[in-house]
C-alpha positions in Angstrom: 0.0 0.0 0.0 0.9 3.2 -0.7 -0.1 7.1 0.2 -0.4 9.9 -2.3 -0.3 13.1 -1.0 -2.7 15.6 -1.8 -1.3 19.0 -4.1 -1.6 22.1 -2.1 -2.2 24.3 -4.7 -4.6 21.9 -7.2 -7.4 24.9 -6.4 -6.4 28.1 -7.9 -5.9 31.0 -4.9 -7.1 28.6 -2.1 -3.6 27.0 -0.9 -2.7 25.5 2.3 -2.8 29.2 4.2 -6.5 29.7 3.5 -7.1 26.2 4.9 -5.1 26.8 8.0 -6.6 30.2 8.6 -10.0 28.4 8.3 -9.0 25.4 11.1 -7.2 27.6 13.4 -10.6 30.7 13.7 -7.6 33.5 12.8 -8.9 37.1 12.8 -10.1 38.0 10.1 -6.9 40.1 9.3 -5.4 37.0 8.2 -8.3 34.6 7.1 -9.1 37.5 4.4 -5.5 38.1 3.3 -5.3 33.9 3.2 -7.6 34.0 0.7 -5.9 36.5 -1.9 -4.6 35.0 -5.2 -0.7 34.6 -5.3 0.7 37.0 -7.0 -1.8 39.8 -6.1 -0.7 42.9 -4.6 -2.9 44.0 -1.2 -2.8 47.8 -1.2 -5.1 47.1 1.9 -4.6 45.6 5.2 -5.3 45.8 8.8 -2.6 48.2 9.6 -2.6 50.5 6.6 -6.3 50.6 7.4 -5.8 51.9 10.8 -2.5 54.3 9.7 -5.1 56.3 7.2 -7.7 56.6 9.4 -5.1 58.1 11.9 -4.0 60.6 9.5 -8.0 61.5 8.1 -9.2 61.8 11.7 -6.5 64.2 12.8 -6.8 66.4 9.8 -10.6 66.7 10.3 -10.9 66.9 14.0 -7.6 68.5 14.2 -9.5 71.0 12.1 -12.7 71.1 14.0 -11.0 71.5 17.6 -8.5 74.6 16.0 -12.2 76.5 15.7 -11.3 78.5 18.8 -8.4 79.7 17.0 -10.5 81.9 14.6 -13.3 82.3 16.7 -11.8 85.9 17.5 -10.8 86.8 14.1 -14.3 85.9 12.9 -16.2 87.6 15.9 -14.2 90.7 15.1 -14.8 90.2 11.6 -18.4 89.6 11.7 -19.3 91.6 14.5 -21.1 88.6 16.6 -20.8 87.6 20.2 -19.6 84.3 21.8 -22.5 82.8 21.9 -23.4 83.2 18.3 -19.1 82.0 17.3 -19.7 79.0 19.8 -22.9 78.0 18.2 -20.8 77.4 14.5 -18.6 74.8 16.9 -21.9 72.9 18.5 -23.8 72.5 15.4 -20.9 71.2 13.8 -20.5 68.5 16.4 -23.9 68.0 16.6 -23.9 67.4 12.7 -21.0 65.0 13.0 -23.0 62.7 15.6 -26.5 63.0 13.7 -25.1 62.3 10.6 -23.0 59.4 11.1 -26.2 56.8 10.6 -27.0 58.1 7.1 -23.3 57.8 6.7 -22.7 54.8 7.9 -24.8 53.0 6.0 -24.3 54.4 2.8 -20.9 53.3 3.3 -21.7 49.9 3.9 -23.6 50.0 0.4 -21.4 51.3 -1.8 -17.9 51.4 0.4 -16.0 53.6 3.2 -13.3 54.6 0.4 -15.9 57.2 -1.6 -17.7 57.9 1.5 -15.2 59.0 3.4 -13.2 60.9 0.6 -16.5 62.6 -0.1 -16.7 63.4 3.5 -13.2 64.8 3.0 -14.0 67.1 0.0 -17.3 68.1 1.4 -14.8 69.0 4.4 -12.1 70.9 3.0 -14.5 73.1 0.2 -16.9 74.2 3.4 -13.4 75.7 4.4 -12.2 77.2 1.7 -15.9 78.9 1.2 -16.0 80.2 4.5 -12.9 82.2 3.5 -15.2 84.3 1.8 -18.0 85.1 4.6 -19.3 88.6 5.1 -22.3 87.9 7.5 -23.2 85.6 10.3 -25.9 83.3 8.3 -23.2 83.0 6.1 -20.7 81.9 8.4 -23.1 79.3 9.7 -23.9 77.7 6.5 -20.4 77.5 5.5 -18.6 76.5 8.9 -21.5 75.5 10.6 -23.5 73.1 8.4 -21.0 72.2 5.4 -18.0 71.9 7.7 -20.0 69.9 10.0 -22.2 67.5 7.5 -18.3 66.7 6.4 -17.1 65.4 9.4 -20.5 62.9 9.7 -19.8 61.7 6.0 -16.4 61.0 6.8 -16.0 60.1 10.4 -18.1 57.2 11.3 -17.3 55.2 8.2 -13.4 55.9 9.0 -14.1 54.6 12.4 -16.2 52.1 11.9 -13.8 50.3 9.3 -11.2 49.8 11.7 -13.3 47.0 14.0 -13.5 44.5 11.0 -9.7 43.9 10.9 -9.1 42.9 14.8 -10.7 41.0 17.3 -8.5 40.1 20.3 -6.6 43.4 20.0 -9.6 45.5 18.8 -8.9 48.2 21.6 -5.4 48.5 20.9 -6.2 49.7 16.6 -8.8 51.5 17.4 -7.0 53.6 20.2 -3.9 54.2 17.6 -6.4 55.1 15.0 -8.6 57.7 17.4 -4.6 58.6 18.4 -5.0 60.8 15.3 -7.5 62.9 16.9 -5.4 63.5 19.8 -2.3 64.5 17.9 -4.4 66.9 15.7 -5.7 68.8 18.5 -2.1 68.9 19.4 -1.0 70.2 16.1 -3.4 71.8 14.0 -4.1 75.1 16.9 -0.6 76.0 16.0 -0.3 75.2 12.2 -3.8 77.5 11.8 -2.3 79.9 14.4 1.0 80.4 12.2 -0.8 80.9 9.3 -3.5 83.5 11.0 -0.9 85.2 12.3 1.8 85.4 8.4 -1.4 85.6 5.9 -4.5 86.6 8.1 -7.7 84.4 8.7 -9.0 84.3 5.6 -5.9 82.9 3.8 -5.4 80.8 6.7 -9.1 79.0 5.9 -8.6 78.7 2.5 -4.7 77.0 2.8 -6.1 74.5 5.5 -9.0 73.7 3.5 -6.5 72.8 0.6 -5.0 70.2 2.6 -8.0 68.4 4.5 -9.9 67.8 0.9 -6.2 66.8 -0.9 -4.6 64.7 2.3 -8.0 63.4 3.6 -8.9 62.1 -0.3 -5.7 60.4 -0.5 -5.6 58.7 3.3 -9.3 57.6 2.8 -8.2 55.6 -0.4 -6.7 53.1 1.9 -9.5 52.7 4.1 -11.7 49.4 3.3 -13.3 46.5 4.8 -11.0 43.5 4.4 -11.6 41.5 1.0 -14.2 38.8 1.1 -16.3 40.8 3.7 -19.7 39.9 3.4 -21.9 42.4 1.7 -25.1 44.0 3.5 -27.1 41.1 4.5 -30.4 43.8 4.8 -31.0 47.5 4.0 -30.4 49.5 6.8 -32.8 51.9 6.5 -35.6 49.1 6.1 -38.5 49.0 9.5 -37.5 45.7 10.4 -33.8 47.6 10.9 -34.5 50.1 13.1 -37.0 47.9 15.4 -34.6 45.0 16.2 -31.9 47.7 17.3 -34.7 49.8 19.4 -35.6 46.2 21.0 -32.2 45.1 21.7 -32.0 45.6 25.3 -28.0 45.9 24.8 -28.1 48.6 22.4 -30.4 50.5 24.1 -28.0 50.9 27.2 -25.4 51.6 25.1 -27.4 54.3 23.5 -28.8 56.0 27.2 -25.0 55.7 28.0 -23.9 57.2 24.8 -25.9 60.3 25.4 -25.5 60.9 29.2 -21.9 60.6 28.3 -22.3 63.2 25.7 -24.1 66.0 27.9 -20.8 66.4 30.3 -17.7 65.3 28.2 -16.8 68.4 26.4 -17.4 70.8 29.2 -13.9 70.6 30.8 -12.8 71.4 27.0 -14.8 74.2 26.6 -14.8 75.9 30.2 -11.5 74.6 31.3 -9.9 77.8 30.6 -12.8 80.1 32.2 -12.5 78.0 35.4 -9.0 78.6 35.9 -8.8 82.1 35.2 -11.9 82.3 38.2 -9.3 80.1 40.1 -6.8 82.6 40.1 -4.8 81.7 36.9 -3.2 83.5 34.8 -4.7 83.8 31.7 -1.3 83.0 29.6 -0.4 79.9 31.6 -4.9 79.3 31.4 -4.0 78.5 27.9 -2.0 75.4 28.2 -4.6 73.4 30.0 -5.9 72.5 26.8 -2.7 71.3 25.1 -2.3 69.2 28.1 -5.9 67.9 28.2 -5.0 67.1 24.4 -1.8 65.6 25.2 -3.9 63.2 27.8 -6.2 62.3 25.4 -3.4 60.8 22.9 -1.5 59.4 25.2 -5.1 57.1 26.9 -6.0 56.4 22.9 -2.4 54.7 22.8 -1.9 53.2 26.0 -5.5 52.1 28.0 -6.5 50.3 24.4 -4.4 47.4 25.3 -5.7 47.1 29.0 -9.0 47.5 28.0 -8.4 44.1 25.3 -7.2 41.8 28.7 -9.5 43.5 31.2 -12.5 43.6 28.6 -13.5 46.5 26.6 -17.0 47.5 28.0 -16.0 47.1 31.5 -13.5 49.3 30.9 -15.2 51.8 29.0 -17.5 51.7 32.3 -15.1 52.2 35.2 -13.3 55.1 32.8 -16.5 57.1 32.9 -16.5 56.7 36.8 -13.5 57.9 36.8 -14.1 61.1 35.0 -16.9 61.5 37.2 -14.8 61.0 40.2 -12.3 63.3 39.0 -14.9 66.3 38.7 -14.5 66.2 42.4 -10.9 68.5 41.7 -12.5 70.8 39.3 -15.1 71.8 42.0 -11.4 73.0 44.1 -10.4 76.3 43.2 -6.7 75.3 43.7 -3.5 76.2 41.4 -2.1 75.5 38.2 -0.4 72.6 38.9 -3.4 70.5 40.3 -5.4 71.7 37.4 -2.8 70.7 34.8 -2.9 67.5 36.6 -6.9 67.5 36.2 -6.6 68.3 32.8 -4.0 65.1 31.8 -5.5 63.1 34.0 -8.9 63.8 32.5 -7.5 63.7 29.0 -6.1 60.4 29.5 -9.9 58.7 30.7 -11.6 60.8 27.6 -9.6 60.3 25.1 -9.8 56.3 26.2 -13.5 56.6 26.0 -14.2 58.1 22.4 -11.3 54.8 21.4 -13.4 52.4 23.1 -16.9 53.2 22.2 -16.6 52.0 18.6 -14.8 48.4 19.5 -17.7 48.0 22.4 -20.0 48.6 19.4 -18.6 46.2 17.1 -18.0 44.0 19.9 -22.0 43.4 20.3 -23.3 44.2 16.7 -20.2 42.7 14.2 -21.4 42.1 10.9 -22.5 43.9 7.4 -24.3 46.5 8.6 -21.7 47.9 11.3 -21.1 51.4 9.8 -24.7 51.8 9.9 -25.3 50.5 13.8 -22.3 52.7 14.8 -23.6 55.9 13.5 -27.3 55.5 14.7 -25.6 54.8 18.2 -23.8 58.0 17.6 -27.5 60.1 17.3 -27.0 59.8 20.8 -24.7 62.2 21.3 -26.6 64.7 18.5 -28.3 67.4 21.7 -25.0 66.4 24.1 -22.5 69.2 22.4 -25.2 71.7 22.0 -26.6 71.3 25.7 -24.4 70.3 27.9 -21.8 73.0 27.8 -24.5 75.9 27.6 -26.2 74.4 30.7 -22.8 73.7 32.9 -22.4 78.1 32.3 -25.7 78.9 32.7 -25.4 77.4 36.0 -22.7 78.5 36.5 -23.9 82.1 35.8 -26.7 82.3 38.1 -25.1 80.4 41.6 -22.0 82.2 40.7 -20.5 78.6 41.5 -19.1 75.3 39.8 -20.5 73.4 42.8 -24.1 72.2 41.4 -22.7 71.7 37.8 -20.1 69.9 38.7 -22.0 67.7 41.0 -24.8 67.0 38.1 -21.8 66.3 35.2 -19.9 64.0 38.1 -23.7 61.9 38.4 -24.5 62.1 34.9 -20.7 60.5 34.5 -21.1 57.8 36.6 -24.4 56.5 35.7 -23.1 56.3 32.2 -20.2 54.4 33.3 -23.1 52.1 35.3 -24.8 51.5 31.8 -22.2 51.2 29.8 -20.2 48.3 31.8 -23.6 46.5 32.4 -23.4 43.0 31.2 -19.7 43.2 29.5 -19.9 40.9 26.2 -18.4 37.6 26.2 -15.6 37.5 24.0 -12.8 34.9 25.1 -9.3 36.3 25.8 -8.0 33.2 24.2 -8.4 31.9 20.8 -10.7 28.6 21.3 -9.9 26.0 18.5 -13.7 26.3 17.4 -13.2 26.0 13.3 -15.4 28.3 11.1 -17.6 26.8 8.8 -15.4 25.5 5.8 -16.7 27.1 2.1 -18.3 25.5 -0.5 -15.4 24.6 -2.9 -15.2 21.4 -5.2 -13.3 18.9 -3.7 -9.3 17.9 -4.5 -9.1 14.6 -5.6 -7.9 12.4 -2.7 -8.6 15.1 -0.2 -10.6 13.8 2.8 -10.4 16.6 5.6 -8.2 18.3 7.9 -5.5 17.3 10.3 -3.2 19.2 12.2 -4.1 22.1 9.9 -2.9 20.0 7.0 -4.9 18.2 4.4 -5.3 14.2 5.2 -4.3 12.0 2.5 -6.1 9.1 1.0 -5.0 5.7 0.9 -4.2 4.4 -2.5 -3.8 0.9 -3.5 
């Protein structure tokens, strides 16, 4: 008796790494490039992937967070108060959470590439226009709505296309790729603040326009689901849709959580620098709180995403917002600079964590061909946070001539987002199990009879 052994490669493109990918349940990173014809060049992969959403979310909310930087030039310019410059910057948050579900799932219909390059374009030209405002309607059209329906087009689709690639270290890509928002805040205050200060405000717009429709088209090329995803299994904006999500019991926590969370996050950004100076700090050295909140927030994108993959994801999302809570205690003290910068790392570090982790939590629970489109209707939940929040923490502050009530609701509010959020923690195994997926439908080798070891078995032959 004899054995012939079976030829690897007898079925064009499916050789013996598809087949091991298959036995061994490998993320599907590796499954999907398994299955690529030899020969063929990927221009795609898990880490490109999360490399250009990096660079497309810190040019855009790099952008979007260096809006305080003009807010003077264009106040002066237009002859508008605060409130009416501040309400450009919430509507165009607002826009970028409402937005994300139409978004979303468009780009699981036709892809996250043109999506999110549109979302670019759309973007960079609402910049470029507002260059050219003479009133305040204008202004808000331009900066307010364009500006802000960009981000939605391009944002959650960026995001979203991330979770597909990763599964055990989910938290860790999607931390790096958020990192981009953190190093943009860092970075793009100063760039637009050079360029204010050699060619004026106007110039400035136009120039940084420029390069968030030409970079961001070119990063969101790279951005794509892996090959052999499967395609929408059911139109997203069908009834049936929208009522299985509003009777999942999971994502409707997620969404209460998602919007509590939303009411109180950005206040420290936007009255962080008001509360010191009625601590007793000097404006000048008020200023750098936000660069180190910034700072904070890239360095918890980087570092808590791998903690939160051991510990698990929506636990940790959880206990983070506790913490931020808790650490609302210290901005009720009217102490110095120092405990303040402190504050604002220490805060950065837990928010910046958050907005990484929310998207893997999502994908964690709701996986599948319709994920862009899940992720941005869980995102509607933070559409009234930006507008309301931050305008209710002043006017409180305003009449009891005190941070004491505020700070005591946005501390509650905290925490019993971080209650709903870590409720019922989904249960993903640290460890790879050797559970085998499904094998495809494929004609059979001659002699081939199954799998061993990850190898094909032979057949005996007489």
């Amino acid at each position: 008796m004899r054995t012939k052994q079976t030829e690897t490669d007898a079925h064009p493109g499916w050789g013996m790494a598809s087949r091991c990918a298959y036995a061994r349940n490998l993320s599907p990173e590796v499954w999907a490039a398994a299955r690529r014809r030899r020969g063929a060049l990927s221009t795609t992969s898990g880490p490109v992937v999360v490399a250009a959403v990096f660079c497309l979310v810190g040019l855009v909310m790099g952008t979007a967070f260096s809006f305080s930087t003009f807010a003077g030039e264009l106040g002066r310019e237009l002859k508008a108060g605060s409130g009416s410059i501040s309400f450009i910057f919430g509507c165009a948050m607002s826009l970028l959470y409402g937005g994300g579900l139409f978004s979303g799932a468009l780009a699981d219909r036709i892809g996250t590439h043109r999506v999110a390059g549109a979302g670019a374009l759309l973007a960079g030209g609402s910049l470029a226009a507002a260059a050219a405002v003479r009133t305040m309607w204008q202004a808000d059209v331009a900066l307010g709505l364009g500006f802000g329906l960009g981000l939605a087009v391009c944002y959650t689709p960026a995001v979203a296309a991330v979770q597909p690639w990763f599964d055990r270290n989910r938290g860790v890509a999607s931390g790096i790729a958020l990192s981009g928002t953190g190093l943009g805040t860092l970075l793009m205050p100063l760039i637009a603040r050079w360029l204010i200060d050699g060619k004026g405000w106007r110039v400035a717009l136009v120039i940084m326009g420029v390069g968030v429709a030409g970079l961001g088209v070119v990063a969101s090329n790279w951005i794509r689901r892996p090959p052999g995803s499967p395609a929408t299994s059911s139109s997203p904006w069908s009834h049936g849709f929208f009522r299985k999500l509003a009777r999942d019991p999971t994502f409707r926590r997620l969404y209460v959580a998602g919007f509590l969370s939303s009411l109180v996050l950005l206040v420290p950004i936007v009255h962080m620098i008001p509360h010191a100076v009625r601590a007793g700090t000097a404006p000048q050295d008020a200023a750098w709180l936000v660069s180190i909140l910034g700072l904070g927030s890239l360095a918890g994108r980087l570092i808590l995403g791998h903690a939160a993959d051991r510990l698990g994801r929506q636990r940790t999302l959880g206990v983070l917002h506790v913490a931020l809570g808790m650490l609302f205690v210290t901005w009720m003290i009217n102490v110095g600079f120092v405990i303040l910068a402190l504050f604002a790392f220490t805060y950065g570090v837990c928010y910046g964590a958050t907005i990484a982790l929310r998207p893997a939590v999502i994908a964690d629970h709701f996986a599948g061909p319709n994920l862009s489109a899940v992720t941005g209707l869980h995102y509607t939940s933070s559409v009234l946070g930006p507008l309301v929040g931050p305008a209710a923490f002043g006017y409180s502050v305003d009449f009891w001539n005190s941070d004491l009530i505020a700070s005591c609701v946005a501390a509650a509010c905290l925490v019993l987002a971080g209650y709903f959020f870590a409720e019922k923690p989904p249960r993903i195994p640290l460890r790879r199990t050797n559970i085998c997926r499904p094998q495809p439908d494929c004609p059979k080798m001659p002699g081939f009879t199954g799998f061993s070891n990850c190898r094909p078995s032979a057949m005996s032959v007489v």
